[in-house]
N, C-alpha and C positions, 0 to 999 in steps of 0.2 A: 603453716608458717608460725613462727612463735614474735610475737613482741613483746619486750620487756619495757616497765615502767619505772623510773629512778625512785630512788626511797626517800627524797627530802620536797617538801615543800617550800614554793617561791622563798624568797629569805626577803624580799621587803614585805612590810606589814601591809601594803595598798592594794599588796596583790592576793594576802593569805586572809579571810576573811574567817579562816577555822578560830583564829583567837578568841572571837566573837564570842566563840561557843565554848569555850572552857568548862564554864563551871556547868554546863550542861553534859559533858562526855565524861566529866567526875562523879557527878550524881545521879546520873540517869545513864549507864554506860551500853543497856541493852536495847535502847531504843535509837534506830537509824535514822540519820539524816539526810535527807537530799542537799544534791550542791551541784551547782552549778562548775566544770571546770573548761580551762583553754590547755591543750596541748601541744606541745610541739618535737618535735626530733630533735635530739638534744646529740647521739652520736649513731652511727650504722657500723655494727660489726660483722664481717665474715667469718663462717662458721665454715673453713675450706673441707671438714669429714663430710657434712653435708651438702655441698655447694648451695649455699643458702647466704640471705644476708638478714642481718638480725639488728633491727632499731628500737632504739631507747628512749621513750618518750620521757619529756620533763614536763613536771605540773607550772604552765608559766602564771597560771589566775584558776582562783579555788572561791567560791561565793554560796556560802549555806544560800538555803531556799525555804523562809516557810509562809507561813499565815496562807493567804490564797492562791501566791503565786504555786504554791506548793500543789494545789489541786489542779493547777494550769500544767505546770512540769510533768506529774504523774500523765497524763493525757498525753502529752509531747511524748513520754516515754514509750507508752503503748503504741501510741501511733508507729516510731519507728522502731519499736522491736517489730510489728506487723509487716512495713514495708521490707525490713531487713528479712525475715525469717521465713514470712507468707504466713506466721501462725496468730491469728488474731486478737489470740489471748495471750498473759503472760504466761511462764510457770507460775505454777499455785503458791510456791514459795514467795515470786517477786509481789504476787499480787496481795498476800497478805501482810508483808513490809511494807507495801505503797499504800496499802488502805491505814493501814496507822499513822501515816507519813501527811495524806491526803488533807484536804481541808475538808470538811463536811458536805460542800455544792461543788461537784465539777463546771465549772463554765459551759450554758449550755442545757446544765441540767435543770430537772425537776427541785426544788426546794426539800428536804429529807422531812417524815414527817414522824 
């Protein structure tokens, strides 16, 4: 099944919270940021070659994430890529993105020493 996601963010500012970050995705453009978004079905198309239907999510709320909530989210992440997948771990790619991403103490954890 294919889903497609619209290419413009919320257009009120209450709900785009990327503004935030500007001057952070200008100076520092190779390091990822976690964010928080809300989705919704914005239209459903029929694809009749395929007999398939094909929906178009729009971004209705976009909310960077960092300082600790940031090491609370990576955890949320793992947890359901695991529920979704059955694989406990991330790929090695995701998990080397979220460990830069991460805060230093996961919630829960040992203190880093």
């Amino acid at each position: 099944m294919t889903i497609k996601i619209a290419g413009k963010l919320p257009k009120y500012p209450d709900r785009n919270g990327l503004d935030t970050l500007l001057h952070a995705f200008l100076h520092d453009p190779g390091t990822p940021r976690l964010a928080v978004i809300v989705l919704e079905t914005s239209k459903i198309t029929d694809d009749l070659e395929n007999l398939d239907k094909i929906p178009t999510l729009a971004i209705r709320a976009i909310e960077p994430i960092g300082g600790d909530d940031a090491g609370r989210l990576r955890a949320m992440l793992q947890r359901a890529h695991a529920e979704r997948t059955g694989n406990l771990e991330l790929p090695a790619e995701w998990e080397q993105v979220l460990a830069s991403m991460a805060s230093p103490q996961l919630p829960g954890s040992e203190p880093r020493r």
